[in-house]
C-alpha positions as CSV (number, residue, x, y, z in Angstrom):
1,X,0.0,0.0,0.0
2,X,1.3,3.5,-1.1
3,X,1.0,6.2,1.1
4,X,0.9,10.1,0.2
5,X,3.2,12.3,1.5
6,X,1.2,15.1,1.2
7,X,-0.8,15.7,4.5
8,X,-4.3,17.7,4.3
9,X,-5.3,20.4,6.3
10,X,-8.7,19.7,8.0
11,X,-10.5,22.4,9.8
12,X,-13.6,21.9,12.1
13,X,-16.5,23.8,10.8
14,X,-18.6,26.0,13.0
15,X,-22.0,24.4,12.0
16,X,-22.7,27.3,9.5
17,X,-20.8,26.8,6.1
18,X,-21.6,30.2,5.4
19,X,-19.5,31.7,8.4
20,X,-16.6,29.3,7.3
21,X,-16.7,30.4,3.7
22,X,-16.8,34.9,5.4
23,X,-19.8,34.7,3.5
24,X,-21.4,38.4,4.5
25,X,-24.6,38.3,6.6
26,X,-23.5,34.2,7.5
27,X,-26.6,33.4,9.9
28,X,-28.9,35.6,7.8
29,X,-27.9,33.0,4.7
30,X,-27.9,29.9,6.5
31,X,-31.7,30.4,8.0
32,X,-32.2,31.3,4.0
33,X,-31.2,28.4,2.8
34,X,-32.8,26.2,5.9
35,X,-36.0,28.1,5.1
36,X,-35.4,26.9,1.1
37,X,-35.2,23.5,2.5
38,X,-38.4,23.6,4.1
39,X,-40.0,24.8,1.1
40,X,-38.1,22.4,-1.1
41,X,-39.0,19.2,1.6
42,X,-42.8,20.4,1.6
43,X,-43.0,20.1,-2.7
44,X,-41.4,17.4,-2.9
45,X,-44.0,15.9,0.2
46,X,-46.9,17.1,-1.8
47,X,-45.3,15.6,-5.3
48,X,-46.0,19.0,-6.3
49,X,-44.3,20.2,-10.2
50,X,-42.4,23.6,-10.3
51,X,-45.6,25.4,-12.1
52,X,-47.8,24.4,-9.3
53,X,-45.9,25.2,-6.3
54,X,-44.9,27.9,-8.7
55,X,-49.0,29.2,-8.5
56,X,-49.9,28.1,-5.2
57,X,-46.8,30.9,-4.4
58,X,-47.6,33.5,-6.9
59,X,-44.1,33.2,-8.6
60,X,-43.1,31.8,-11.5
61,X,-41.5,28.6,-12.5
62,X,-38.3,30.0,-13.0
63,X,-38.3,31.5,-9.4
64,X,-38.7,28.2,-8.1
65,X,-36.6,26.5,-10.1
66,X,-33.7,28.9,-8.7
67,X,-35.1,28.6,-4.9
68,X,-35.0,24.4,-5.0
69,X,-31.3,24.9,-6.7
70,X,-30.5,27.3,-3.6
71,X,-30.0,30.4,-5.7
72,X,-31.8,33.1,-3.3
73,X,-30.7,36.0,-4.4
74,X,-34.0,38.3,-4.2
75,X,-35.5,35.8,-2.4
76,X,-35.7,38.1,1.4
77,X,-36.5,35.4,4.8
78,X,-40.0,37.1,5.0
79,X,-40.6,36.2,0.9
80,X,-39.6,32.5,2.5
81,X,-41.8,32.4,5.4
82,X,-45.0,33.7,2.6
83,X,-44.1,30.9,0.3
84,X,-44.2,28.6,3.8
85,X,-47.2,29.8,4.4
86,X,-48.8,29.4,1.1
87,X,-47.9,26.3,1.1
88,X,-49.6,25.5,3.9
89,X,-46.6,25.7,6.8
90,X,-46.9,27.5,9.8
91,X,-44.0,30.1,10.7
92,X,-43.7,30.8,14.2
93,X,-41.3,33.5,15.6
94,X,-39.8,33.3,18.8
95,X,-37.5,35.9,20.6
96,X,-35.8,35.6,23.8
97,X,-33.1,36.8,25.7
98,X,-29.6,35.1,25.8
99,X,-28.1,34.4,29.5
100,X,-26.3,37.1,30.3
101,X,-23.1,36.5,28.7
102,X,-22.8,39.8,26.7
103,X,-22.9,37.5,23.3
104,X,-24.5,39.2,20.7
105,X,-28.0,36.5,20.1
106,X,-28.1,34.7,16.8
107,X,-30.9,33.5,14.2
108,X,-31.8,30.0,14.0
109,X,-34.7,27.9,11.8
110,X,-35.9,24.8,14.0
111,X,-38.2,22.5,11.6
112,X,-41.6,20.9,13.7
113,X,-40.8,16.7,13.1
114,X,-42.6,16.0,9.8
């Protein structure tokens, strides 16, 4: 068995890709793309084509062509939580306080157990 002498350089990730990558507005994108995820996991539940989820939205095909290959540019969280919704999804918001530990509070999507 031959072995490489070249050695990789792993690095643990933080849990948001978009963080490791200094990706502007990191926890913004990643609950985008969670949220696209949702919507993707709730067509695909309902065996629903592009064009219909594409009218039951009120976009068009194209729009959700780019949103199930995770292209959300123009696609804002709230635009997400309306296609959610008229899918049939409820979106609830929760805010609370941190500990007090002077971190500065984060965004996170948490998904109800289908």
């Amino acid at each position: 068995m031959k072995t490489n002498s070249k050695s990789l350089k792993v690095q643990k990730s933080s849990g948001n890709v978009f963080a490791d990558l200094a990706v502007r507005n990191p926890q913004e994108m990643l609950a985008k793309a969670q949220l696209a995820h949702l919507i993707c996991r709730v067509i695909a539940g309902r065996k629903l084509t592009q064009a219909k989820a594409a009218e039951i939205m009120g976009l068009d095909q194209p729009k959700i062509s780019a949103l199930m290959r995770g292209k959300l540019r123009g696609f804002s969280a709230e635009r997400l939580f309306r296609c959610l919704n008229d899918l049939g999804q409820q979106v609830e918001i929760s805010v609370r306080p941190l500990p007090r530990t002077g971190r500065r509070g984060s965004t996170q999507v948490v998904a109800s157990p289908s």
